[in-house]
C-alpha positions as CSV (number, residue, x, y, z in Angstrom):
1,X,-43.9,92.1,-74.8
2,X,-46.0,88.8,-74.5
3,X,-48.6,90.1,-76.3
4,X,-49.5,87.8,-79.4
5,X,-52.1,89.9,-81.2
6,X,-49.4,91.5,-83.5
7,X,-48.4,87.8,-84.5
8,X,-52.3,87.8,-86.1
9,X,-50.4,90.2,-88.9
10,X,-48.5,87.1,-90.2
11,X,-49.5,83.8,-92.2
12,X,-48.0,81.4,-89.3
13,X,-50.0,78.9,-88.3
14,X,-50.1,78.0,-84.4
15,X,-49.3,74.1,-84.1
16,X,-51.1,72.6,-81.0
17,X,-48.3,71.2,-78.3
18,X,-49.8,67.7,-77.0
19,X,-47.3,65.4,-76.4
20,X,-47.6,64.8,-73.1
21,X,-43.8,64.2,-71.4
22,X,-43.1,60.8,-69.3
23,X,-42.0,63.0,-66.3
24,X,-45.2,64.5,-65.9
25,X,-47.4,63.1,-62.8
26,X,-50.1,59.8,-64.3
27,X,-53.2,61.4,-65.1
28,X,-52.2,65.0,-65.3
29,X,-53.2,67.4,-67.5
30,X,-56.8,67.1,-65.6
31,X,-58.1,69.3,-69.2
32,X,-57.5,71.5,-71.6
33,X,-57.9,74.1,-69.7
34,X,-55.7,72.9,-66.9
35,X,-52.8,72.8,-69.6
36,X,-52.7,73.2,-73.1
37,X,-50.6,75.0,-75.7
38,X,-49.9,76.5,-78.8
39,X,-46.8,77.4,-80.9
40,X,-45.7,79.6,-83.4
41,X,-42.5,80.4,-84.9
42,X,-40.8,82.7,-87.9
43,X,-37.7,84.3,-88.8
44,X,-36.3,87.8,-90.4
45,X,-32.7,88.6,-90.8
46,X,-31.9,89.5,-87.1
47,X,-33.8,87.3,-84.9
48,X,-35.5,83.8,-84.8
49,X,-38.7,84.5,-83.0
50,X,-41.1,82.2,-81.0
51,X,-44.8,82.6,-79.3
52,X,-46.3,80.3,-77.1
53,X,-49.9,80.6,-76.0
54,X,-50.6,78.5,-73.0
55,X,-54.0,78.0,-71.9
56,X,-53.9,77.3,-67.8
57,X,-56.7,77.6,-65.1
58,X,-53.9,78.0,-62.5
59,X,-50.9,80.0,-62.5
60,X,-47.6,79.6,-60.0
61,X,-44.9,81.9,-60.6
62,X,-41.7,82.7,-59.0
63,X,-42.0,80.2,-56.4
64,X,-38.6,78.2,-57.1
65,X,-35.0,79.3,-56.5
66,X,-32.6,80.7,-59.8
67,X,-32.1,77.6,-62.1
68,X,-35.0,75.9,-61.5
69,X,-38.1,78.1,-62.9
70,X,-39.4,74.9,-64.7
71,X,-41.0,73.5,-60.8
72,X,-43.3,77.0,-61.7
73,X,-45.3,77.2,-65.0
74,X,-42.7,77.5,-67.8
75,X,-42.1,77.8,-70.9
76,X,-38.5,76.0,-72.2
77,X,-37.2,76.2,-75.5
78,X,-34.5,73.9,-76.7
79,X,-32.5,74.3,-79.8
80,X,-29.9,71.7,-81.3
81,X,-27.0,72.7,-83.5
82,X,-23.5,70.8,-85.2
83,X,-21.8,72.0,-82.9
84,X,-23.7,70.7,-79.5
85,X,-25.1,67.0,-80.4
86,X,-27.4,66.4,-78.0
87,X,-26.9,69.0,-75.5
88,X,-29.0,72.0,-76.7
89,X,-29.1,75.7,-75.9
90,X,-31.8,75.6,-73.0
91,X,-34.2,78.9,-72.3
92,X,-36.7,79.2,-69.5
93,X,-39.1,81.8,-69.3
94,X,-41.3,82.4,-66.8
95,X,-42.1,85.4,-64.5
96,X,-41.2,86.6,-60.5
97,X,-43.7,86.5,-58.1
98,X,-43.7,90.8,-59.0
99,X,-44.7,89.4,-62.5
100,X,-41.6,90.8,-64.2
101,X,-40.7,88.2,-67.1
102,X,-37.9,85.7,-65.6
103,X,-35.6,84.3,-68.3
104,X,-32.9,82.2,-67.4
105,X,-31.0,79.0,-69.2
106,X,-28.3,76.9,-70.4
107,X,-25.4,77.2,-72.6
108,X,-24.5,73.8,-74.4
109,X,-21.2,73.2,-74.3
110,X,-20.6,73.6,-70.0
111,X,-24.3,72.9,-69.7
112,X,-24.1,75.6,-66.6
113,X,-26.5,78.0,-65.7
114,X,-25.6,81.4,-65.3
115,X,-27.5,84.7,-64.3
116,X,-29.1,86.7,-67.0
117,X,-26.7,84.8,-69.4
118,X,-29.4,84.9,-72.7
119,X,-30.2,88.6,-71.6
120,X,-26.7,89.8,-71.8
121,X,-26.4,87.7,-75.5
122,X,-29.8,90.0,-76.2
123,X,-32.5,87.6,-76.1
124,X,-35.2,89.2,-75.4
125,X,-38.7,87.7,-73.7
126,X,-41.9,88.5,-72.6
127,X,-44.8,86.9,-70.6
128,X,-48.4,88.3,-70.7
129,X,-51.3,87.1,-68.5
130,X,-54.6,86.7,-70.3
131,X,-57.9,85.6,-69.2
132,X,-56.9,81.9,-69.9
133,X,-53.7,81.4,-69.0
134,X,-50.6,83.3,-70.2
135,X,-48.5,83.9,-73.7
136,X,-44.4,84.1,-73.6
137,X,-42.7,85.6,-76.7
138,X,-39.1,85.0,-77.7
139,X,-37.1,86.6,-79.9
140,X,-33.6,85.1,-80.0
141,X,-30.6,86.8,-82.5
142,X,-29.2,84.9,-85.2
143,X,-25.7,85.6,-83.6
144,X,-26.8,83.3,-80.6
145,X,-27.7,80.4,-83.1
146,X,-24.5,80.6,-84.2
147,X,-23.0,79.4,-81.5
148,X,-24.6,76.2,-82.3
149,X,-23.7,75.9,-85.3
150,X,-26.7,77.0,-86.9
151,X,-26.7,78.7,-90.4
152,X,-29.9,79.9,-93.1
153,X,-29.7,76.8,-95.2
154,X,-29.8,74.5,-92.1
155,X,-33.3,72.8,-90.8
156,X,-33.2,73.8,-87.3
157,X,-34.1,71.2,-84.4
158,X,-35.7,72.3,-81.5
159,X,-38.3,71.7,-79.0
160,X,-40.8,73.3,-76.9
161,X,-42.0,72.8,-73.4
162,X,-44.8,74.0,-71.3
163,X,-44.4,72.9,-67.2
164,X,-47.3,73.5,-65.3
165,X,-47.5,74.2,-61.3
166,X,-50.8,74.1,-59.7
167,X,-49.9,73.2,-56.0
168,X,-46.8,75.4,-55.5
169,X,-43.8,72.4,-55.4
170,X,-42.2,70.9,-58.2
171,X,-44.1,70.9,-61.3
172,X,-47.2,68.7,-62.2
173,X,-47.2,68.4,-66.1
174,X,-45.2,68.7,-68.7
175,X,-46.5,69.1,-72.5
């Protein structure tokens, strides 16, 4: 539901996202609280699950066309398996300009974008506006990391991305 006070129930620690990508504009973030993040992460038996708290002063949503939600502020998750090398299962989640949550994404192996392709594998997202920003949850099913080639007993490699829009084009930063 996007709402990360029910993660406050569990002993994960949020790790602060700072690496700040090359394709991100020089100078930009401005602050912290023009974009900054934090991620946390745990698993059960049915789903992997992800929260992402995103501190921003200005938020842009549903501005860009189907397969491009990452010019708005977005959050992407990438996962790596066996079976994909370096092409990884790619999820975007943002929110329409009605602030319904907006996930959309990649498959690995035709790297081809398709509508509502991570919904229909039950993925499930949320996006919550807050007073600072906003916070996405994920919860993606174990049969969907299979497809990767991910089992238990395997470290998982992913990462995670925050875009940030403030001007209503293509997006500014990139942590």
């Amino acid at each position: 539901d996007g709402v990360l006070s029910d993660w406050d129930g569990f002993n994960v620690l949020p790790v602060q996202i700072i690496q700040l990508n090359s394709l991100s504009k020089p100078g930009l973030p401005q602050s912290k609280s023009d974009l900054s993040a934090l991620f946390r992460c745990f698993s059960d038996t049915d789903f992997l699950y992800f929260a992402v708290n995103v501190t921003d002063d200005k938020l842009i949503f549903g501005e860009e066309p189907f397969g491009s939600p990452f010019n708005d502020d977005c959050v992407e998750l990438l996962i790596y398996g066996d079976k994909t090398g370096l092409s990884p299962i790619k999820m975007w989640v943002s929110a329409f300009k009605d602030g319904k949550v907006r996930l959309e994404g990649r498959e690995p192996q035709e790297k081809i974008t398709y509508p509502y392709m991570w919904s229909k594998q039950g993925v499930l997202a949320g996006l919550k506006r807050n007073d600072t920003g906003y916070d996405v949850e994920i919860a993606v099913p174990r049969k969907v990391l299979e497809i990767i080639g991910w089992r238990n007993e395997k470290v998982l490699n992913l990462n995670v991305s925050v875009y940030d829009d403030d001007n209503g084009g293509k997006y500014e930063s990139i942590l």
